[in-house]
C-alpha positions in Angstrom: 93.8 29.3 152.5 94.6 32.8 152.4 97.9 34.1 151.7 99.6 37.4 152.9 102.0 38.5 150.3 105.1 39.0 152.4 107.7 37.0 150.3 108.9 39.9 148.7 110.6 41.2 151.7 113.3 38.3 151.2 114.6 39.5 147.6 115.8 42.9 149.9 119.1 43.3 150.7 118.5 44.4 154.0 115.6 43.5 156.2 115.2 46.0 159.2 115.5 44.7 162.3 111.6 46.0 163.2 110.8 43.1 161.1 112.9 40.7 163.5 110.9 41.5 166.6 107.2 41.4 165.1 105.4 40.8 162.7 105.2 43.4 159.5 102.2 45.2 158.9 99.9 43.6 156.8 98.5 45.5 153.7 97.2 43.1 151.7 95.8 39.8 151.6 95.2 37.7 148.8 94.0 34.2 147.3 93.4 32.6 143.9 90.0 31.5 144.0 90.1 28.1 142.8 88.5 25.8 140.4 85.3 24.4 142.8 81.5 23.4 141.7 80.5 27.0 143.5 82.2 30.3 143.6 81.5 32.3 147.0 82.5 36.0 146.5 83.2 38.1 149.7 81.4 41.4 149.9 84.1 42.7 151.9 86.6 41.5 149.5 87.9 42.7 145.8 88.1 40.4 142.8 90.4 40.6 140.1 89.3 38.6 136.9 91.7 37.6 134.2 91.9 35.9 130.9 94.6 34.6 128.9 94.9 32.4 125.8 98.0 30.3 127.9 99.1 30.1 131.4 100.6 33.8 132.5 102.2 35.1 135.4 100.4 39.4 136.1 102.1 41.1 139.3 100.1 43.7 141.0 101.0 46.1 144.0 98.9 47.8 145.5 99.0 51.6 145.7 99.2 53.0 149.6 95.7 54.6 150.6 96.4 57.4 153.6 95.9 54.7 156.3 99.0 52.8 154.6 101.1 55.0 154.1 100.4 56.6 158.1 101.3 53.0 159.2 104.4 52.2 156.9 105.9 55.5 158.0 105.3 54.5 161.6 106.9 51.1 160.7 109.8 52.8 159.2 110.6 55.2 162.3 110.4 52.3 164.8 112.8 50.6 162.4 115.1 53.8 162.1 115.0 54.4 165.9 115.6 50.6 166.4 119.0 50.9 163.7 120.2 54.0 165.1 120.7 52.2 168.8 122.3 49.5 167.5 124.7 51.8 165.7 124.8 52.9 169.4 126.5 50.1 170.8 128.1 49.0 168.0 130.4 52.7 168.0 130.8 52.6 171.7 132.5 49.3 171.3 134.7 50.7 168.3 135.4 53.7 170.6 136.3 51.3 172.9 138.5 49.3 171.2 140.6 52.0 169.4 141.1 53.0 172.8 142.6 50.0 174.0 144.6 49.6 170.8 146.1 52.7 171.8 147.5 51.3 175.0 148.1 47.8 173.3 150.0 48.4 169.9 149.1 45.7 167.7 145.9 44.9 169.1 143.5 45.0 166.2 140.1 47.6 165.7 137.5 46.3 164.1 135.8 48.3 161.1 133.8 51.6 162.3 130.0 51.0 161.9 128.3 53.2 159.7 126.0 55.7 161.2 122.7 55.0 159.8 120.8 58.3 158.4 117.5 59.1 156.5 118.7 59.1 153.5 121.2 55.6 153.8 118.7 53.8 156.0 117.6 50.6 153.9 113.6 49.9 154.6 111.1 47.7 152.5 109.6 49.5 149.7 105.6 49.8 150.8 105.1 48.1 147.2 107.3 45.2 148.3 104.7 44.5 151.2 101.6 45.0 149.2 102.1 43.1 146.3 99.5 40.0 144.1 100.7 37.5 142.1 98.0 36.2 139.6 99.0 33.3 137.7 100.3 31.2 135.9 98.8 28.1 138.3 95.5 28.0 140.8 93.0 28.5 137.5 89.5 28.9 138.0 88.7 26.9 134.7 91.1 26.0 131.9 90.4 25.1 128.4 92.5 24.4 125.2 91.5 28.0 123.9 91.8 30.6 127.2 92.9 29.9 130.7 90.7 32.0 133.7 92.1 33.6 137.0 90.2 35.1 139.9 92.1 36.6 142.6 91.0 37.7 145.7 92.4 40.8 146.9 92.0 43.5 149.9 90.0 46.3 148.1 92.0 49.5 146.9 94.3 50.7 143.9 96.2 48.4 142.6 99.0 49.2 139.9 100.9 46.4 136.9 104.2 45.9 137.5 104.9 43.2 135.1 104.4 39.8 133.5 106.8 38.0 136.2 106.2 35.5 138.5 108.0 35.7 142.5 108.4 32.7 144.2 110.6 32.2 147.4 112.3 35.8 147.2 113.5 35.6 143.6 111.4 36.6 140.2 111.7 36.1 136.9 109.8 38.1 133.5 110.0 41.4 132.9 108.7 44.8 135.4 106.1 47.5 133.6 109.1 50.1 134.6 109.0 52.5 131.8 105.3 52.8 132.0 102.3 51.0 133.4 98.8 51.3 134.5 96.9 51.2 137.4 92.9 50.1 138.1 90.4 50.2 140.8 89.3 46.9 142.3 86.5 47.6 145.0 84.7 45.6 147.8 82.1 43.3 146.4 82.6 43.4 142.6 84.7 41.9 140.4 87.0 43.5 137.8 87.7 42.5 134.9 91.0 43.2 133.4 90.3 41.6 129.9 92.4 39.2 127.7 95.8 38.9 127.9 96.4 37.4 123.8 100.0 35.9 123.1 103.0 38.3 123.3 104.7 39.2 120.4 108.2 37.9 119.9 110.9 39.6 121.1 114.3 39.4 120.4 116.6 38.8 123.3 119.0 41.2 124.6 122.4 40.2 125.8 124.7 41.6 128.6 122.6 43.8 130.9 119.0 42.4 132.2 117.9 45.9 133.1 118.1 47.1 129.5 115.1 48.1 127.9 113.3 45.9 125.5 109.7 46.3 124.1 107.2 43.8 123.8 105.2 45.2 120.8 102.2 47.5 119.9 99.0 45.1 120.6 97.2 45.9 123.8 98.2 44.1 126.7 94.7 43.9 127.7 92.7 43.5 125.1 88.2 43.6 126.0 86.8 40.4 125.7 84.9 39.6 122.8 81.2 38.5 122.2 82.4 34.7 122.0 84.7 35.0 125.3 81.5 34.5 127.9 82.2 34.6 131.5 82.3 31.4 133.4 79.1 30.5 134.5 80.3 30.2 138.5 80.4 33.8 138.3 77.8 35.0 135.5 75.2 36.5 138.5 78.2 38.5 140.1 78.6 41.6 139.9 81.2 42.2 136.9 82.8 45.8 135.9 85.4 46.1 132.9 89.1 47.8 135.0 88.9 51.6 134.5 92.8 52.0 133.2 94.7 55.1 134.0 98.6 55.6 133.8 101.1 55.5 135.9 104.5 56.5 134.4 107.8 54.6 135.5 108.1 52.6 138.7 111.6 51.4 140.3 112.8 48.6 138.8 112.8 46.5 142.6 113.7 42.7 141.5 116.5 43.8 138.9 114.6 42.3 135.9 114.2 43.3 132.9 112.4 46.3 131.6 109.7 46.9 129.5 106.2 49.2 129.1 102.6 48.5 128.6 101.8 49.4 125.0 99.5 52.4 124.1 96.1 52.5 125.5 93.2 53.8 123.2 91.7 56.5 125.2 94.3 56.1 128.2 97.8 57.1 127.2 100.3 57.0 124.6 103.9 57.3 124.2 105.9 60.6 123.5 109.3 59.4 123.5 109.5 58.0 126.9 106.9 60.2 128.5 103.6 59.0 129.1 100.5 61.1 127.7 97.5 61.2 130.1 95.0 61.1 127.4 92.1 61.2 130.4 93.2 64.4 131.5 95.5 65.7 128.7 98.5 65.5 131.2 
């Protein structure tokens, strides 16, 4: 069954009220295609392949084409319009009642409202609406050795944000804040991200779970080698290694800890905490 990743909007403070009325727009739609005899890929449909040598949680989101980010700014103003009559009625009836407690000492006012503006107006991130979960669970084939995900996916840009898993409105692992990358997945073919080999330990840090940690100098996705075959299910598809390009720090939105993507041979590296574009030299 085909699911629309929307849970994220529950792990937001605020949900506009837009979202109360209708339904939110819809900008991507996902599935973990499972572990069957036969493997049907969608033309009209992305693929996202991914191999790791134990069960791991990856967590995409999807970066807004023009069409999405026309229609979450329309989204967003109905939303704003929608907040600022409430506020409305809610500082007529303030108005109100200070008046009366004028007349009436004693009688109690209850709190002004705040006056909702651009720049205080809490909306749903587009990332929060357009995000994948891959992993750890719905394989498409598991061995002792490597465990295999293919994730259907809306075609488009898609960005790593971490090695966390979201379930229900609340996350846990660590967000690709201080640096990540970003691939192409598009209709009809499948991409293959590589191998994701076992983490390097990492001490843990104490007191703040925003604070920076690393997670070590091995690639995070590291090209399959000549003994790691694709699954036969999928050996006649059409199969293209991710094109990786950076990009740089992204807001840390489930309060998690934070870490970066190692180095990239041929894609970035590290100056400091400034990523090198080593495509473009930027």
């Amino acid at each position: 069954m085909k699911i629309i990743m929307l849970a994220a909007i529950a792990a937001v403070s605020t949900v506009t009220p837009a979202f109360a009325k209708e339904k939110p727009p819809v900008f991507v739609v996902t599935a973990p295609v499972k572990d069957k005899p036969v493997v049907t890929i969608d033309p009209a449909k992305a693929y996202i392949l991914l191999r790791s040598d134990n069960p791991v949680p990856l967590y995409l989101m999807k970066v807004p084409t023009a069409e999405d980010q026309a229609l979450y700014d329309k989204t967003r103003a109905a939303a704003f319009v929608e907040a600022r009559q409430k506020y409305e009625k809610k500082q007529a009836s303030y108005l109100k009642a200070k008046a009366e407690a004028v007349k009436t000492p004693g009688l109690s006012v209850p709190e002004e409202p705040v006056e909702p503006t651009d720049a205080n107006f809490e909306f749903v991130p587009f990332e929060m609406l357009a995000s994948v979960g891959i992993g750890p669970t719905n394989r498409l084939s598991k061995s002792k050795d490597v465990s295999t995900y293919l994730q259907e996916v809306t075609p488009g840009t898609y960005r790593v944000y971490g090695q966390m898993l979201v379930m229900n409105g609340t996350a846990g692992g660590s967000c690709f804040c201080m640096g990540s990358v970003k691939f192409d997945a598009p209709a009809g073919k499948i991409v293959d991200l590589g191998v994701i080999d076992k983490a390097d330990k990492v001490e843990k840090v104490s007191g703040d779970s925003s604070q920076p940690v690393l997670i070590g100098e091995k690639p995070l996705f590291r090209s399959a080698g000549p003994g790691e075959t694709l699954d036969p299910r999928i050996i006649n598809q059409t199969v293209v290694a991710a094109k990786f390009m950076p990009v740089g720090k992204l807001p840390n939105y489930f309060g998690l800890t934070i870490t970066r993507i190692p180095e990239m041979s041929g894609v970035f590296r590290y100056d400091r905490d400034r990523m090198i574009d080593l495509t473009t030299g930027s």
